[in-house]
VMD Tcl script that draws the C-alpha trace (Angstrom):
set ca {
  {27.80 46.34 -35.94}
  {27.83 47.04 -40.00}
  {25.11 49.65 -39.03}
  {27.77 52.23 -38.02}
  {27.17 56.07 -38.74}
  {29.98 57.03 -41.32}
  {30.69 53.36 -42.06}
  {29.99 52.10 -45.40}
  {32.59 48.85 -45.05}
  {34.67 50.33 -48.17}
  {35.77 54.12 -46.50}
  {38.18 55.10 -44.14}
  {36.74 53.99 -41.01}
  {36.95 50.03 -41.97}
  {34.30 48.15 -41.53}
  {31.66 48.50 -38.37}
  {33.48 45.53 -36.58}
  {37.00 47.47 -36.99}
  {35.80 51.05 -35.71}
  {33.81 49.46 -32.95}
  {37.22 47.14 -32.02}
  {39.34 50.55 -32.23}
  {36.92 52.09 -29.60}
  {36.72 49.37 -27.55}
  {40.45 49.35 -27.17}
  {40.71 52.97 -26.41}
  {37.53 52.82 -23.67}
  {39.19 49.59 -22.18}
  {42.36 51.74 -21.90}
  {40.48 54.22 -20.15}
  {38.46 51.78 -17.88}
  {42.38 50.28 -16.89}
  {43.56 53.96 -15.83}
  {43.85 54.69 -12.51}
  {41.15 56.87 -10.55}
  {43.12 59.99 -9.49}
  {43.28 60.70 -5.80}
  {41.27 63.61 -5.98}
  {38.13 61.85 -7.49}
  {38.39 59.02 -4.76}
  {35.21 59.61 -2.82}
  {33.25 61.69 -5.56}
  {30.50 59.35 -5.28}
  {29.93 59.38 -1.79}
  {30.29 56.26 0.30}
  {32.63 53.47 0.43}
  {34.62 52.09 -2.59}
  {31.57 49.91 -3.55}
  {29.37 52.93 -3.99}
  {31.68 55.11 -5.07}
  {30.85 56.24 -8.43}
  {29.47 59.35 -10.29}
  {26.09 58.11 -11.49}
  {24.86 58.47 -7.67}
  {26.48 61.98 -7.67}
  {24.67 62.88 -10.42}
  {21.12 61.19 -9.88}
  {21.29 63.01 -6.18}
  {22.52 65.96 -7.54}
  {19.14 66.22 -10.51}
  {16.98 65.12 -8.06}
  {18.17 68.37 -5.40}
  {17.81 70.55 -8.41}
  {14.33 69.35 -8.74}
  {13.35 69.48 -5.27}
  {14.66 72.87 -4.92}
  {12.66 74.07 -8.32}
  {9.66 72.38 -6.64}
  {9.92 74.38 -3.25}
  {10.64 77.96 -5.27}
  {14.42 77.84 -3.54}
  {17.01 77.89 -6.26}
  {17.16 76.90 -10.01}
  {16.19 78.90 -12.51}
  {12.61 80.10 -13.01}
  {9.76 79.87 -9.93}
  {8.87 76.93 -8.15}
  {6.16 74.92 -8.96}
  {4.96 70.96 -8.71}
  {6.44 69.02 -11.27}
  {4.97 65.54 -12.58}
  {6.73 62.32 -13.76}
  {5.60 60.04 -15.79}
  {1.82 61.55 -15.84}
  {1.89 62.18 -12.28}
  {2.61 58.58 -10.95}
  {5.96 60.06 -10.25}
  {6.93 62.32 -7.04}
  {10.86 63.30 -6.30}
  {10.38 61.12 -3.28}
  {9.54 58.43 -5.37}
  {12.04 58.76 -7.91}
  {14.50 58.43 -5.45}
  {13.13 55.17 -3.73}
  {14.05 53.77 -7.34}
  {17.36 55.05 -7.17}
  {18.08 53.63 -3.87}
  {16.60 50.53 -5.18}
  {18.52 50.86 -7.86}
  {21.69 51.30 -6.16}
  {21.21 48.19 -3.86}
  {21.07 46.19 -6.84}
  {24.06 47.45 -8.55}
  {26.36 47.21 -4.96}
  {25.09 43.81 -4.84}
  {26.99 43.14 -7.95}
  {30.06 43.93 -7.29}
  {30.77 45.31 -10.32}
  {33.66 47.47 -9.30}
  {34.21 50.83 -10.03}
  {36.83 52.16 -13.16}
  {37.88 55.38 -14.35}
  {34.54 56.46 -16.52}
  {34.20 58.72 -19.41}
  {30.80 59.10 -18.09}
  {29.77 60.95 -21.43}
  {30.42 58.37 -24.14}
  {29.08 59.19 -27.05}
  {29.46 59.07 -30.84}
  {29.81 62.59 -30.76}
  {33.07 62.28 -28.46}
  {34.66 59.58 -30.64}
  {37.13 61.39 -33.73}
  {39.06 59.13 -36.47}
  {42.00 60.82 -37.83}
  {41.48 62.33 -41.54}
  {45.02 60.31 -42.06}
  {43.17 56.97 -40.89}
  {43.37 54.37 -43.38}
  {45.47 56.61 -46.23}
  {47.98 54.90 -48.78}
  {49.55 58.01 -49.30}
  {51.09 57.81 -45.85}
  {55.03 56.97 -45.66}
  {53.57 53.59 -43.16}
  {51.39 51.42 -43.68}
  {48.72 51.06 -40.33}
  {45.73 49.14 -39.83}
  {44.82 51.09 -36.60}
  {41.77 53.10 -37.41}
  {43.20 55.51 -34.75}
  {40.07 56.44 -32.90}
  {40.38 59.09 -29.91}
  {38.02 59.40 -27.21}
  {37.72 62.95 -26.32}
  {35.54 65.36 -23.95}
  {36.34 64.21 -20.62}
  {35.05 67.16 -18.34}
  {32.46 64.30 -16.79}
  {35.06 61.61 -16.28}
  {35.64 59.88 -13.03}
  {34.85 56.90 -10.60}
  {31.64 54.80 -12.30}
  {30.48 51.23 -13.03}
  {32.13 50.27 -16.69}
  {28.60 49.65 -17.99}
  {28.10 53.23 -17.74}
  {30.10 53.79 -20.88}
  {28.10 51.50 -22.79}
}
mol new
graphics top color blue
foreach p $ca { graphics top sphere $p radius 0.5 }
foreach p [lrange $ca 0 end-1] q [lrange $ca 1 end] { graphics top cylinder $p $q radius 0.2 }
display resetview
């Protein structure tokens, strides 16, 4: 946790524990949000299954398929290998299914999901942590931002 990009334990951001804590809080508050009606179903499937990372493995794997058949994409078709050619589409997708069976079987439940969480979609304030404020906070103030691939996932997604 002290191993923090931008975190020193002295500057603005507090100390690795205290950014990570501020995070947490705001991805926990996303996670507790309601799924809007119009994602419901984005996934595919019943409530269980009903989650963007299935959307989006199905959706690579078409692109691929279609590249490999010449039918849409960009560029021609051709064969493409996986993993030194152990790999086919067909196969890939056995794994997802597998994949997918093991997760349902879980029951993790399905939240609202940033589905993109990143460093790079995490900003601090510049007014975090300054004594020159007129109040005093201890809130680093972290905002999650970049929320074009949010909707219904697994919470471990996010992590």
């Amino acid at each position: 946790v002290d191993d923090v990009h931008g975190v020193d334990g002295r500057g603005r951001f507090g100390t690795g524990r205290e950014l990570c804590e501020a995070v947490g809080r705001k991805l926990a508050g996303v996670h507790n949000t309601p799924i809007p009606r119009e994602m419901v179903g984005m996934g595919g499937g019943n409530e269980g299954n009903n989650n963007a990372l299935w959307k989006s493995l199905g959706a690579m794997l078409d692109f691929v398929e279609s590249r490999e058949l010449g039918t849409g994409g960009c560029g021609s078709g051709g064969d493409f290998e996986f993993g030194g050619g152990r790999w086919s589409t067909g196969s890939l997708r056995d794994e997802i299914s597998m994949m997918r069976e093991a997760l349902d079987a879980l029951d993790l439940g399905v939240v609202l999901g940033h589905n993109d969480f990143k460093p790079a979609n995490v900003m601090v304030p510049p007014w975090t942590g300054r004594d020159s404020l007129p109040f005093q906070t201890s809130d680093i103030g972290a905002v999650l931002i970049d929320f074009e691939l949010a909707g219904p996932n697994h919470r471990g997604v996010d992590l």
